[in-house]
TORKE-415843 format. One record per residue (C-alpha): residue in three letters; x, y, z. Coordinates in nm, 4 decimals. Each point is the difference from the previous one (the first is absolute). Example, Ala and Ser with C-alpha at 12.3 -4.5 7.8 and 13.67 -1.06 7.14 Angstrom:
<atoms>
{r: ala, px: 1.2300, py: -0.4500, pz: 0.7800}
{r: ser, px: 0.1370, py: 0.3440, pz: -0.0660}
</atoms>
This chain:
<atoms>
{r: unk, px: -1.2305, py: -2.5147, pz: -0.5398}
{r: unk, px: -0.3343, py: 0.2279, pz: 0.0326}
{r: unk, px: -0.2445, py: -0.1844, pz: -0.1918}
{r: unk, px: -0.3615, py: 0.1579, pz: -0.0940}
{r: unk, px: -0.2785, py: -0.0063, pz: -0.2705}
{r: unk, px: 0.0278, py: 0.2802, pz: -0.2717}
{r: unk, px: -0.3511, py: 0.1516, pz: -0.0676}
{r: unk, px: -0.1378, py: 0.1134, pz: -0.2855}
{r: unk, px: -0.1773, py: 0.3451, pz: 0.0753}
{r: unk, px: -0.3067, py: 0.1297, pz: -0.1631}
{r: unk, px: -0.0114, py: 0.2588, pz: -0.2478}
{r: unk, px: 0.0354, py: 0.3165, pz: 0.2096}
{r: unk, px: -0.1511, py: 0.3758, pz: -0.0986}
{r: unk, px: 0.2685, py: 0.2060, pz: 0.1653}
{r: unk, px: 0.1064, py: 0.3600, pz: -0.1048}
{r: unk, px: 0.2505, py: -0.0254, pz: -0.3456}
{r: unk, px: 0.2384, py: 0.2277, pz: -0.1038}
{r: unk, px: -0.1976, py: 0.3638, pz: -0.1013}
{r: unk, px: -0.2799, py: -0.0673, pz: 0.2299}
{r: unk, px: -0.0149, py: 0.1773, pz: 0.3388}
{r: unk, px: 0.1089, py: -0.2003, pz: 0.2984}
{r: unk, px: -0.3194, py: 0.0237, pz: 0.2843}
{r: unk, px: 0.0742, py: 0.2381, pz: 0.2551}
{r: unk, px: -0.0227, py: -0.1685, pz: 0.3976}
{r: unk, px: 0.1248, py: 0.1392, pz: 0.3669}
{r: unk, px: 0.1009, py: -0.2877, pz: 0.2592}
{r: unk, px: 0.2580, py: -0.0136, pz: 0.2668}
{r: unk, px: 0.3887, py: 0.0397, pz: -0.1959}
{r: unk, px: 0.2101, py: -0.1545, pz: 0.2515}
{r: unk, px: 0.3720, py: 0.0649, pz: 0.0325}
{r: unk, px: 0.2886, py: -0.0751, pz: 0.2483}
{r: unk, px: -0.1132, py: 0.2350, pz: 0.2887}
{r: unk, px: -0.4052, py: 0.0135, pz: -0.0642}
{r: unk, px: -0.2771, py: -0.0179, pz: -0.1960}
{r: unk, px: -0.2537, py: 0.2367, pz: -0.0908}
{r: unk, px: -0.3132, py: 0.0591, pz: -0.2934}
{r: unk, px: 0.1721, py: 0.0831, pz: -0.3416}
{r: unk, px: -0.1671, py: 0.0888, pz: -0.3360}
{r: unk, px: 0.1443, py: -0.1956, pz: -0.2703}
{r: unk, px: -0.0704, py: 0.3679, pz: -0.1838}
{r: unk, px: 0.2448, py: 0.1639, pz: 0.2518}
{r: unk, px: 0.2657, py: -0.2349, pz: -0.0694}
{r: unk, px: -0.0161, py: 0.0842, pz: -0.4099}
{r: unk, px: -0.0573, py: 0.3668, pz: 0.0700}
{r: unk, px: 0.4066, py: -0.0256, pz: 0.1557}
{r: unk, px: 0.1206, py: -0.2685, pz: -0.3361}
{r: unk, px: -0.0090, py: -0.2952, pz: -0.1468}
{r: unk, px: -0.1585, py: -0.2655, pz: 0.1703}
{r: unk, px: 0.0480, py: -0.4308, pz: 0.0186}
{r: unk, px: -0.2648, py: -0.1318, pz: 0.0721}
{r: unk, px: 0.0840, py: -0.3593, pz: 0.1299}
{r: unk, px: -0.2771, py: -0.2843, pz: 0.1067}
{r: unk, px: 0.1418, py: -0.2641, pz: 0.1745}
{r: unk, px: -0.1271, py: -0.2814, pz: 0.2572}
{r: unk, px: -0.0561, py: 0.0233, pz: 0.3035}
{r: unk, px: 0.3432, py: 0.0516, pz: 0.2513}
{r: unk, px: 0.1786, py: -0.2954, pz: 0.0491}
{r: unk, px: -0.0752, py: -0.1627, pz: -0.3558}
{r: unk, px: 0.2987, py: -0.1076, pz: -0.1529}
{r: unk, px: -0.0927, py: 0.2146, pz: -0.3520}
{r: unk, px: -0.0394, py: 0.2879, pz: 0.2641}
{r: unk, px: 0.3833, py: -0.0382, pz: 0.0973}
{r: unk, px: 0.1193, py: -0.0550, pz: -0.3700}
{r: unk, px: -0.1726, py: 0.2725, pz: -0.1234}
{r: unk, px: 0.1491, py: 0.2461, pz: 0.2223}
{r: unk, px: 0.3554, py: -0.1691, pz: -0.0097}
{r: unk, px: 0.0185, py: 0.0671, pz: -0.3613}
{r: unk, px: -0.1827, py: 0.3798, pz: 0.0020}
{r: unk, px: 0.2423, py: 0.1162, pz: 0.1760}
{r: unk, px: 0.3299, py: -0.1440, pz: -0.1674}
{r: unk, px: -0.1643, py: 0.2160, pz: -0.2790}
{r: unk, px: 0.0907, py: 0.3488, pz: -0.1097}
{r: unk, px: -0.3796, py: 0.1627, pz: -0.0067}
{r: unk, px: 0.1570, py: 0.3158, pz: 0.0261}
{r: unk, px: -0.2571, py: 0.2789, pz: 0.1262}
{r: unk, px: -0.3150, py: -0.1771, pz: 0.0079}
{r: unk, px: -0.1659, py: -0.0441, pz: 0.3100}
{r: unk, px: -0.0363, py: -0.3933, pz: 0.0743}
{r: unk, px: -0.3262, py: -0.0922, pz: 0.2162}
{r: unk, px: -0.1056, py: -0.3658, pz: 0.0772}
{r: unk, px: -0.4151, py: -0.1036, pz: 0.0627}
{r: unk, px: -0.1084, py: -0.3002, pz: 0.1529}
{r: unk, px: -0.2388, py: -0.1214, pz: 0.2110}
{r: unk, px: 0.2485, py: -0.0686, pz: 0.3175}
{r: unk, px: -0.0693, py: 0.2492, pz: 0.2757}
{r: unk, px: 0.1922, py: 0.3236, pz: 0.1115}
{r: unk, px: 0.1459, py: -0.2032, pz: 0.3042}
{r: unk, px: 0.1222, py: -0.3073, pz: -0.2621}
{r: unk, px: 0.1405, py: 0.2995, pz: -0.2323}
{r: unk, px: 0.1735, py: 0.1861, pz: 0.2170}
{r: unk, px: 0.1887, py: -0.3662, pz: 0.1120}
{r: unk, px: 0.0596, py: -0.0480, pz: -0.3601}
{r: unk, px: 0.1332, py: 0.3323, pz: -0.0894}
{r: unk, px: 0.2326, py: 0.0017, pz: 0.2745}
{r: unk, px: 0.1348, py: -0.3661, pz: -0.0746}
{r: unk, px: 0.0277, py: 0.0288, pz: -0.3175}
{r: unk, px: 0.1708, py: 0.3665, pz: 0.0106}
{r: unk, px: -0.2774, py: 0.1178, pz: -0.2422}
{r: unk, px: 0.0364, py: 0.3775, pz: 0.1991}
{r: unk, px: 0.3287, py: 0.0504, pz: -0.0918}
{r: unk, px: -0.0640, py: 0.0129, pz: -0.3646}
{r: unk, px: -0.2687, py: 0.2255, pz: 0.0808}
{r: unk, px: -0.2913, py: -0.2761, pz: -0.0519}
{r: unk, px: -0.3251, py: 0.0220, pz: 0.1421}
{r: unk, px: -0.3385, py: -0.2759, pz: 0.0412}
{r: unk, px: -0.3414, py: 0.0849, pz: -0.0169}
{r: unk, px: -0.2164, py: -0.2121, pz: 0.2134}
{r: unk, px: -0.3416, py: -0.1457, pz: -0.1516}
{r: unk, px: -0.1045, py: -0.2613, pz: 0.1659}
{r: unk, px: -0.3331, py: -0.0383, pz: -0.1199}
{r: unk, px: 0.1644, py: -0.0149, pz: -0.3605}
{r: unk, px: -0.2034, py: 0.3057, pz: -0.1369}
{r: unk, px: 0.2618, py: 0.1848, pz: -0.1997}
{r: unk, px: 0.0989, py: -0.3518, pz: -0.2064}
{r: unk, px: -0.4218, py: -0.0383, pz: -0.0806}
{r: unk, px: 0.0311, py: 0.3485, pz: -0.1022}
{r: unk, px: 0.2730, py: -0.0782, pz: -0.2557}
{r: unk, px: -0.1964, py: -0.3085, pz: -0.1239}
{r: unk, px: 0.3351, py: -0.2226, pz: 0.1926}
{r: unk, px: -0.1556, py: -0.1649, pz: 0.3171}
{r: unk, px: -0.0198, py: -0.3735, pz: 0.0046}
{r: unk, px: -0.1035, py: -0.2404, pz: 0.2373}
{r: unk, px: 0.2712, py: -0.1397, pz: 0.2491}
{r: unk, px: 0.0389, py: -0.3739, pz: -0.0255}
{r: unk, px: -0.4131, py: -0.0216, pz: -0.0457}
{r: unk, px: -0.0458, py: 0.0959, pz: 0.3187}
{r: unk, px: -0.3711, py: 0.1718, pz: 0.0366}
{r: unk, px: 0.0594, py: 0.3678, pz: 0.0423}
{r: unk, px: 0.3399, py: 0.0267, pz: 0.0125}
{r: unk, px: 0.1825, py: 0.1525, pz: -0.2729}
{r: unk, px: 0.3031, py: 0.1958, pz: -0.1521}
{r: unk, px: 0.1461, py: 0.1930, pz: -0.2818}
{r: unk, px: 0.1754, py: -0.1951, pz: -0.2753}
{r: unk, px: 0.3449, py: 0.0993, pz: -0.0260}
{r: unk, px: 0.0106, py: 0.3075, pz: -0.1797}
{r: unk, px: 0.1773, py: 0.3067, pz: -0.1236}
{r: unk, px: -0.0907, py: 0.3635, pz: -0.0934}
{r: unk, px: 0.2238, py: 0.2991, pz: -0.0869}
{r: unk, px: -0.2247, py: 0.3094, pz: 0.0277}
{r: unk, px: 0.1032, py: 0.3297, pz: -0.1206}
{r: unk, px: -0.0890, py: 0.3396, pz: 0.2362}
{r: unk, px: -0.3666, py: -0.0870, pz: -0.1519}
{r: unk, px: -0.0399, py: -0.3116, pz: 0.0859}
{r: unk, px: 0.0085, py: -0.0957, pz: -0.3970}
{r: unk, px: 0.1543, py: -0.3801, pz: -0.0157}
{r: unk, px: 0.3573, py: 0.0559, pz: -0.2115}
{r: unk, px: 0.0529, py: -0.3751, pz: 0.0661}
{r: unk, px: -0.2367, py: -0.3208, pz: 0.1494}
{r: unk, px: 0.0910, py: -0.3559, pz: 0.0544}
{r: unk, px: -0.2929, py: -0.2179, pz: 0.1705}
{r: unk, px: 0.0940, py: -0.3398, pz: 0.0796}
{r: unk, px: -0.2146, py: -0.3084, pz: -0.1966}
{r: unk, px: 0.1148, py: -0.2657, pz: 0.2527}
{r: unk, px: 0.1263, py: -0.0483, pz: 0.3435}
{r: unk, px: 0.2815, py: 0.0195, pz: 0.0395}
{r: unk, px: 0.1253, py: 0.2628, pz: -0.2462}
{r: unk, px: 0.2199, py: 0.2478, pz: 0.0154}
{r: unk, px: 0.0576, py: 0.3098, pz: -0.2581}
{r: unk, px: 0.3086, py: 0.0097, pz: -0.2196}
{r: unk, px: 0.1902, py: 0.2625, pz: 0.2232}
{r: unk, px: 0.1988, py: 0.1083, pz: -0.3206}
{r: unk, px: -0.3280, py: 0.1130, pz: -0.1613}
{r: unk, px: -0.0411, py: 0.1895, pz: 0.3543}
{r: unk, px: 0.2923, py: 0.1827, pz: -0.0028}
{r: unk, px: 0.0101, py: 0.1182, pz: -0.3553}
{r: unk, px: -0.3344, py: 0.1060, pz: 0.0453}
{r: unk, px: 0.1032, py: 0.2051, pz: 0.3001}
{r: unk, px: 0.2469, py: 0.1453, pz: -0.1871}
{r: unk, px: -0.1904, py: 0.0870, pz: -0.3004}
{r: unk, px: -0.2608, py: 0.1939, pz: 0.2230}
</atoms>
């Protein structure tokens, strides 16, 4: 049996529902490549999920994804952030057959997108290295937040049922 400390997060300022999720271009990395993506470009096509997650690897990483895609999220577009690299997400969309449901990564390794949304947190206090909080945002084609969850300790993870209606009420 995994054992491990649950941590309390701080309060965290992150877009809410209404607001207007921050706009950001990084590498969007899928089964065959990787190349810079506007978050904006991906809403302009649909719906978006927005979906902060550790770092590659992590074990809430792997569940995360195991139960998106046993979900029905219909025609929203489903794109993962952390701060693994390209190289790590490419591995990890491949393994984890993440391409297949049409799933992409966007790489931000220096962890500016989550400090942007108000989410980053320091990674297991070590000095300078951080990460998002797990986190979730369905955008509409403006980037307006139709549903947030922002986790307040580590581990979390979002009540996928809440996920899914919201996807379906979009």
């Amino acid at each position: 049996m995994m054992e491990f400390d649950v941590v309390d997060l701080p309060e965290a300022d992150y877009p809410d529902v209404g607001e207007t999720a921050p706009d950001f271009t990084r590498p969007l990395v899928n089964g065959e490549f990787w190349e810079d993506a506007a978050l904006s470009d991906l809403t302009d096509e649909g719906p978006v999920l927005l979906v902060f997650h550790p770092m590659d690897g992590a074990f809430p990483t792997t569940y995360v994804w195991q139960e998106l895609m046993e979900r029905d999220l219909g025609d929203v577009s489903v794109v993962g952030l952390s701060i693994s690299t390209p190289y790590e997400h490419k591995t990890t969309v491949e393994e984890r057959g993440l391409d297949d449901a049409g799933y992409r990564l966007f790489s931000d390794p220096q962890n500016g997108v989550a400090e942007a949304y108000g989410i980053s947190h320091d990674l297991d206090g070590m000095t300078g290295v951080s990460e998002p909080r797990p986190a979730l945002f369905l955008l509409d084609s403006d980037r307006t937040v139709a549903y947030a969850w922002v986790a307040d300790e580590w581990p979390a993870f979002p009540e996928y049922d809440d996920v899914e209606r919201a996807v379906a009420e979009l």
